[in-house]
Backbone as a ProteinNet text record, in pm:
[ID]
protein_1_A
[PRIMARY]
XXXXXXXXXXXXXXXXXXXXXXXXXXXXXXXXXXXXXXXXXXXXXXXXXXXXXXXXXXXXXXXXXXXXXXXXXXXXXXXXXXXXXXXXXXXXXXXXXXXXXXXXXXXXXXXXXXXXXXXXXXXXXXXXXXXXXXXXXXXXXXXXXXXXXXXXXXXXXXX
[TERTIARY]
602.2	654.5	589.7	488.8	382	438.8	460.9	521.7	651.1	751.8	885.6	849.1	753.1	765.2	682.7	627.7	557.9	665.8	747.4	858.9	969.6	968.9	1108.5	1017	888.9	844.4	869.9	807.5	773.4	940.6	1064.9	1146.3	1241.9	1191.1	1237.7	1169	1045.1	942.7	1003.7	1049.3	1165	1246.3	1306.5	1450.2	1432.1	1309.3	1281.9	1234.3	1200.8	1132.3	1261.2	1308.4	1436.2	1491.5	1564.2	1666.9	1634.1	1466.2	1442.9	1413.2	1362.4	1402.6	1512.9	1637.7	1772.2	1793.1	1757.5	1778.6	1726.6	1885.8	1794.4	1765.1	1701.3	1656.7	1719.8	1731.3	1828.6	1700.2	1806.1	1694.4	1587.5	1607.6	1457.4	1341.2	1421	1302.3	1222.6	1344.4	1311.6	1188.6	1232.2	1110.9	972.1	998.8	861.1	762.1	850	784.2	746.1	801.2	757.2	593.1	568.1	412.7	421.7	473	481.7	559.8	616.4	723.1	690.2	568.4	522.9	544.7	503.9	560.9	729.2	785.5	922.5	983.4	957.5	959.1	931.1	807.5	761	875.1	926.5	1013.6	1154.6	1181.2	1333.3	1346.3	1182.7	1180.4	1183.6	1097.8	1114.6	1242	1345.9	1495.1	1577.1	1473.6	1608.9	1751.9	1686.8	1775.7	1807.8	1699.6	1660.3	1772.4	1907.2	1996.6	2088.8	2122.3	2162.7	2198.8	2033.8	2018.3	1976.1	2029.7	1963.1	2125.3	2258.4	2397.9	2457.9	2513.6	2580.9	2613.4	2606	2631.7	2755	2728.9	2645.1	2582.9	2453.1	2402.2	2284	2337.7	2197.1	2089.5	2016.2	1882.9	1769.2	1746.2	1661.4	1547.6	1471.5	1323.9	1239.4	1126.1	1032.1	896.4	805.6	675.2	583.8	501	424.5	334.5	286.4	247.2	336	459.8	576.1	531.3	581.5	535.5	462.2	301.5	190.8	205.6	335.5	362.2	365.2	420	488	378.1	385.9	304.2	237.5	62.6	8.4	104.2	65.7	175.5	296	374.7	467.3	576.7	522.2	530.8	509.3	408	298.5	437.8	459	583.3	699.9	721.3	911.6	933.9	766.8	768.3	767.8	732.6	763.3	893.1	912.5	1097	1141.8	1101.4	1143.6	1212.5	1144.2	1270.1	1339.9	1371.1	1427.4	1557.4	1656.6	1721.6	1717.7	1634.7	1588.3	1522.7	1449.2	1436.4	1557.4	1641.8	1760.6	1800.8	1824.9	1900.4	1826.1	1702.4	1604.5	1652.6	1651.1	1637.1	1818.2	1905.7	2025.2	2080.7	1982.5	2031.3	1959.9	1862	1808.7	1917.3	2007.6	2122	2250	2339.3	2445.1	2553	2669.1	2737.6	2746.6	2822.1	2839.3	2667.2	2709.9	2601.1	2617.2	2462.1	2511.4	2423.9	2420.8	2302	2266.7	2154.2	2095.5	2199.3	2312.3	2348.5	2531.9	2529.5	2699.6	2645	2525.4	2471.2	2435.3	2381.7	2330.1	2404.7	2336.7	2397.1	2499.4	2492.2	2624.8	2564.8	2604.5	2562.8	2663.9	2607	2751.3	2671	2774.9	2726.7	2770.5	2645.6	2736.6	2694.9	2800.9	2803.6	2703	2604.9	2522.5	2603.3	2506.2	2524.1	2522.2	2387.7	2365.6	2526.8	2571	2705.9	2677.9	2552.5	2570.7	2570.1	2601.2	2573.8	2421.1	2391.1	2243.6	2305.2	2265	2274	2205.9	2289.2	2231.1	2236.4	2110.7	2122.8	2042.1	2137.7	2142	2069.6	2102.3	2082.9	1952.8	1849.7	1718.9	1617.1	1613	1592.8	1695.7	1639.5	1735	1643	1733.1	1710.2	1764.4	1733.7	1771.8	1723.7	1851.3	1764.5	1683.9	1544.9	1425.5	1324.7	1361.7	1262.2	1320.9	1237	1230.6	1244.4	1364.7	1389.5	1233.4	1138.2	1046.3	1050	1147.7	1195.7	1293.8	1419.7	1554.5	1607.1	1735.3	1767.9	1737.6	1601.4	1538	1697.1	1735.3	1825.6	1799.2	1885.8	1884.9	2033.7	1998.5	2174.6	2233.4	2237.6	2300.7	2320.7	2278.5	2260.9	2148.2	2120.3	2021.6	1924.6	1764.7	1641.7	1600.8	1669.8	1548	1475.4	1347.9	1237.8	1186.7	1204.5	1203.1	1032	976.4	885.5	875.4	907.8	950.2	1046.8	1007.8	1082.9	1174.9	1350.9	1440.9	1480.1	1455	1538.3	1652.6	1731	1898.1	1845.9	1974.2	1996.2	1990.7
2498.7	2509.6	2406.3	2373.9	2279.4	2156.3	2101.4	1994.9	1991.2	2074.8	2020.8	1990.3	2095	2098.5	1948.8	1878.1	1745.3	1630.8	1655	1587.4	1516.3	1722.8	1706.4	1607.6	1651.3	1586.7	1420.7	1372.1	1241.9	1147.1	1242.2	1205.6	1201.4	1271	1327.7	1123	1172.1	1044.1	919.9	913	750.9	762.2	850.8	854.6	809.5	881.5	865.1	680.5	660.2	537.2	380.8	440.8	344.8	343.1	459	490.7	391.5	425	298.3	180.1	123.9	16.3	-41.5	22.1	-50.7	-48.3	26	12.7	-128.6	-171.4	-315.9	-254.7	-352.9	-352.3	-407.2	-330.7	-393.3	-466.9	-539.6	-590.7	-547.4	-426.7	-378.6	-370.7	-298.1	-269.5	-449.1	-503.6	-666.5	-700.6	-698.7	-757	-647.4	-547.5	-474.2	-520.5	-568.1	-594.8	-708.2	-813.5	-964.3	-959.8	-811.3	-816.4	-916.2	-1022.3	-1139.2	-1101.7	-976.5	-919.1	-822.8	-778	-644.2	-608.6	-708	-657	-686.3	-749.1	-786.8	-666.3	-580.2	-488.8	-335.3	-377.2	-232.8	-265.7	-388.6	-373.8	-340.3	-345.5	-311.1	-156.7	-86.2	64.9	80.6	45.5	38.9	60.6	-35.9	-67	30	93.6	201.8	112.7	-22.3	-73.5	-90.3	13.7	54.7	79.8	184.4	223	143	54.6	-85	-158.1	-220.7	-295.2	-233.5	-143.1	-60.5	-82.6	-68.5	-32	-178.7	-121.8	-195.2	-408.6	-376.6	-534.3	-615	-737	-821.3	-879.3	-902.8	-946.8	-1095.3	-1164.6	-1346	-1297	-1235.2	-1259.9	-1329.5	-1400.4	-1505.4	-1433.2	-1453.3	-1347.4	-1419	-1418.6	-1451.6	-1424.4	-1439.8	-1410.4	-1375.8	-1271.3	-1224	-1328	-1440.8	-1580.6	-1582.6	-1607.7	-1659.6	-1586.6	-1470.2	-1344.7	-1360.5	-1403.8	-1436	-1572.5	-1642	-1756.9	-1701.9	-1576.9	-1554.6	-1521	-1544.3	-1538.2	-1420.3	-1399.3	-1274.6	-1163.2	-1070.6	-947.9	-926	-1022.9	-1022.2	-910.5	-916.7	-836.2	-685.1	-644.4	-509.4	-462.2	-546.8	-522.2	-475.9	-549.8	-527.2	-401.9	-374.6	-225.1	-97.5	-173.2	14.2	35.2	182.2	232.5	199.3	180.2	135.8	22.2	-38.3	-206.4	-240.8	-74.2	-96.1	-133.9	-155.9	-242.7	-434.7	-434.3	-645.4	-672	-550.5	-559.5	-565.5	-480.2	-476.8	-641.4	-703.5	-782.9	-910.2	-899	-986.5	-1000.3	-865.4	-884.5	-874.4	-853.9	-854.8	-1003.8	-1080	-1240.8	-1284.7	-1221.9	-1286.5	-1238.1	-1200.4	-1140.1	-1219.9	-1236.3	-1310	-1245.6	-1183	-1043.6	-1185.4	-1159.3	-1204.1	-1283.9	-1322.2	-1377.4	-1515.1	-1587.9	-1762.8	-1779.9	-1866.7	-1921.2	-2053.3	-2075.1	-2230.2	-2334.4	-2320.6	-2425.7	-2448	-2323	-2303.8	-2413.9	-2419.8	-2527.2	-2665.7	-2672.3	-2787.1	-2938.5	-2990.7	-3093.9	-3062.2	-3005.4	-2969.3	-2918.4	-2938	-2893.9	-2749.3	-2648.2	-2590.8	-2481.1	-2379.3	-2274.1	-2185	-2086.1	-1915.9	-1807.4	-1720.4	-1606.8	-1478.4	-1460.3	-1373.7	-1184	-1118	-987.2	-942	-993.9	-984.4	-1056.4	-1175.3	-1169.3	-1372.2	-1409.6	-1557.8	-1594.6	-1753.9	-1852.3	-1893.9	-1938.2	-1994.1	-2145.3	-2232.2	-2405.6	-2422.7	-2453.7	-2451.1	-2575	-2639.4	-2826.5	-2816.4	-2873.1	-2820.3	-2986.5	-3064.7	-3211.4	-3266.8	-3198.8	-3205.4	-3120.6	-3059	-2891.1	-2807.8	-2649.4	-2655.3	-2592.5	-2588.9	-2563.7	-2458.5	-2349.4	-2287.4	-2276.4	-2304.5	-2336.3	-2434.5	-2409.8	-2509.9	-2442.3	-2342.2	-2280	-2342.3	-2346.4	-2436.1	-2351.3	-2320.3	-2233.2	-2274.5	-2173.5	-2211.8	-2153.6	-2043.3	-2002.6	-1971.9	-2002.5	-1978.6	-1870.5	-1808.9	-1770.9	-1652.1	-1565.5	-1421.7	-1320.5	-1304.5	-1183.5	-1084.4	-996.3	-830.5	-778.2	-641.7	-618.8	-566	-628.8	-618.4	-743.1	-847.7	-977.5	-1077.3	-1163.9	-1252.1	-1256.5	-1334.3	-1389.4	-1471.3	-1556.6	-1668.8	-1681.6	-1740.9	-1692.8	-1825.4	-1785.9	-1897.7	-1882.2	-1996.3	-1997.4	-1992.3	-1899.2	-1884.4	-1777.3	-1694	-1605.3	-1634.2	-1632.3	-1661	-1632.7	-1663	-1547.4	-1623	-1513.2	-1531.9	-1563.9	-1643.6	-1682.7	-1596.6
-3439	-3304	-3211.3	-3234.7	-3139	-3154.2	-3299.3	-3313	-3213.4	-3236.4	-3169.5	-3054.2	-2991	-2832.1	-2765.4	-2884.1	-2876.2	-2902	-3008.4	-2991.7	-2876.9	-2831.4	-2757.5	-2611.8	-2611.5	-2466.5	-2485.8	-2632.6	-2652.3	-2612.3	-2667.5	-2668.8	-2555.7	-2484.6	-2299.2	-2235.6	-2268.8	-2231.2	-2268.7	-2377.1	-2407.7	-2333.6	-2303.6	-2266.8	-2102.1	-2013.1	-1912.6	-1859.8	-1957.4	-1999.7	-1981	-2088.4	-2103.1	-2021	-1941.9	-1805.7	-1729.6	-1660.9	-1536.4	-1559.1	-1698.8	-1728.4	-1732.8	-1764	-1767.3	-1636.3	-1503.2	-1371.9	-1337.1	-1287	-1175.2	-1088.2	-987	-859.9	-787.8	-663.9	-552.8	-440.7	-337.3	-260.7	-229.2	-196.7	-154.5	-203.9	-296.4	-480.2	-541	-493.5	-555.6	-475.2	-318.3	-194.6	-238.6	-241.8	-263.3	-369.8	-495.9	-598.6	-603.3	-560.8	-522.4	-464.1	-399.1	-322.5	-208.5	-192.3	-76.3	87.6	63.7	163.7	250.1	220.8	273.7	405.8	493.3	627.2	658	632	607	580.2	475.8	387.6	466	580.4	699.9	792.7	852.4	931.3	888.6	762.2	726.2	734.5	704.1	682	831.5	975.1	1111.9	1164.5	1117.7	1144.7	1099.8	1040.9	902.7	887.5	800.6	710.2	545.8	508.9	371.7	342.5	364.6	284	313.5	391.3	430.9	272.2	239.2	179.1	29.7	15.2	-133.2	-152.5	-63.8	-71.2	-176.8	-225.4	-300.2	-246.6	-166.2	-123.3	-134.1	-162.7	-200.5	-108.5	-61.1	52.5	-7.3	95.3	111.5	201.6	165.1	234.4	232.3	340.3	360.9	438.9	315.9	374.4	394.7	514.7	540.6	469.3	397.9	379.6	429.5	375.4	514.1	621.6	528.2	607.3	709.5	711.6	789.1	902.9	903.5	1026.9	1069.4	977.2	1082.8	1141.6	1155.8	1261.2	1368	1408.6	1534.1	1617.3	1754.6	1877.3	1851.4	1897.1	1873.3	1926.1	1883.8	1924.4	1945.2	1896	1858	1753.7	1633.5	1540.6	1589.7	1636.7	1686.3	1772.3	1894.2	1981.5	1933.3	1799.4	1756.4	1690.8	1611	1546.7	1617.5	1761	1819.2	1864.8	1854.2	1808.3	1972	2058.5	2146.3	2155.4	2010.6	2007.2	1918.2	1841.8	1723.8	1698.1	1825.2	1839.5	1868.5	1892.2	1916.3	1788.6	1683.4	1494.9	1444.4	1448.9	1371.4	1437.8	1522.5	1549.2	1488.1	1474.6	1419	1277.5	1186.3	1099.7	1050.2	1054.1	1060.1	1052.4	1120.2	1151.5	1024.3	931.3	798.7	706.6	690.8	620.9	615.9	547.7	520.2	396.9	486.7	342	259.7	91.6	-0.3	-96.3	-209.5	-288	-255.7	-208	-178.6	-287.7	-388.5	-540	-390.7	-475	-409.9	-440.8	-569.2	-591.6	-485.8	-456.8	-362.8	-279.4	-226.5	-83.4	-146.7	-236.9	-283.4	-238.3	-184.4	-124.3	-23.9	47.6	136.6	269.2	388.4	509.8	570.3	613.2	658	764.3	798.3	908.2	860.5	852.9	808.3	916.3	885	999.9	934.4	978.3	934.7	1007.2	950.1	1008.7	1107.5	1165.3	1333.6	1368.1	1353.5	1431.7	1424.2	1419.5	1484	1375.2	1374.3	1291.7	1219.4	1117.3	1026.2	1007.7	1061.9	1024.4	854.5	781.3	612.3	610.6	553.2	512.6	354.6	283.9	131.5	64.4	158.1	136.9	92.8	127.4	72.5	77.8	-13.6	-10.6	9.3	28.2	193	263.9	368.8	523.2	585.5	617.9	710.1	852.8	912.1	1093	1067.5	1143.7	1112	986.9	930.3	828.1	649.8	613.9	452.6	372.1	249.7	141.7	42.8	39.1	-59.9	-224.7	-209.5	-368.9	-333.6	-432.5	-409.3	-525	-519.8	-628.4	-639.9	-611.3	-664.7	-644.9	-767.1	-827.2	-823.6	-708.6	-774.4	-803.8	-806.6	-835.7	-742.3	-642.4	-473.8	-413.8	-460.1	-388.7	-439.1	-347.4	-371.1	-255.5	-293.9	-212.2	-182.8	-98.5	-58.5	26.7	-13.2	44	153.2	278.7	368.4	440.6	480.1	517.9	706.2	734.1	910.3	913.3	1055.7	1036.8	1126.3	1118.9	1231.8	1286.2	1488.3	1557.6	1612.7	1654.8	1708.8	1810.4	1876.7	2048.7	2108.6
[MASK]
+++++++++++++++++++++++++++++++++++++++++++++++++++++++++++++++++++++++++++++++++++++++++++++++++++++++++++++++++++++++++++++++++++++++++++++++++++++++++++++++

């Protein structure tokens, strides 16, 4: 009897095992695990844009690094997290968003303007590197199964 009941656990335990391994990761799960996103990552939970971006998609997000963030003017950041401005976050971070999947290579060599979520335009210059706005794609490409990551060095605000 000891045996089965060691079995059935060991075999519960694969099964549990395998399941979340075959699970991708959607953006969120992706930025968390990268480790490089963390505050990026506190303000999407701030915004309550977590089920946003866990949703099926397909979403371009152009994420900042937590370096990036520490560009912005002291207290800056401290300011956007209290729920008092959790509308001028969402609009912050809404403008790092772009519906559909863009690869590095749709831009490659090509200049153009896309309409993000927040509502405005992102200036893309594909021509050497790329470029978003004035911030520099420093890894392109990061895949989940909702969309894509690129990881820009600056964080970008709307007009």
């Amino acid at each position: 009897m000891n045996n089965v009941v060691k079995l059935f656990a060991a075999g519960t335990l694969a099964l549990m095992v395998s399941t979340s391994a075959s699970k991708a990761a959607d953006i969120v799960d992706t930025a968390v695990a990268a480790g490089s996103f963390k505050t990026l990552v506190a303000a999407v939970k701030a915004a309550d844009l977590v089920g946003t971006l866990k949703s099926p998609g397909p979403f371009t997000v152009f994420a900042p690094t937590d370096a990036a963030f520490k560009k912005l003017p002291k207290g800056t950041l401290a300011n956007l997290l209290k729920p008092e401005n959790k509308d001028k976050l969402v609009k912050i971070l809404t403008y790092h968003v772009v519906p559909g999947k863009v690869m590095a290579a749709d831009i490659a060599g090509k200049t153009t303007a896309v309409a993000t979520v927040e509502g405005d335009q992102l200036q893309i210059n594909g021509k050497h590197g790329v470029r978003v706005n004035d911030a520099h794609v420093v890894k392109a490409d990061i895949v989940a199964d909702n969309g894509v990551i690129h990881v820009i060095n600056k964080v970008l605000l709307p007009k």
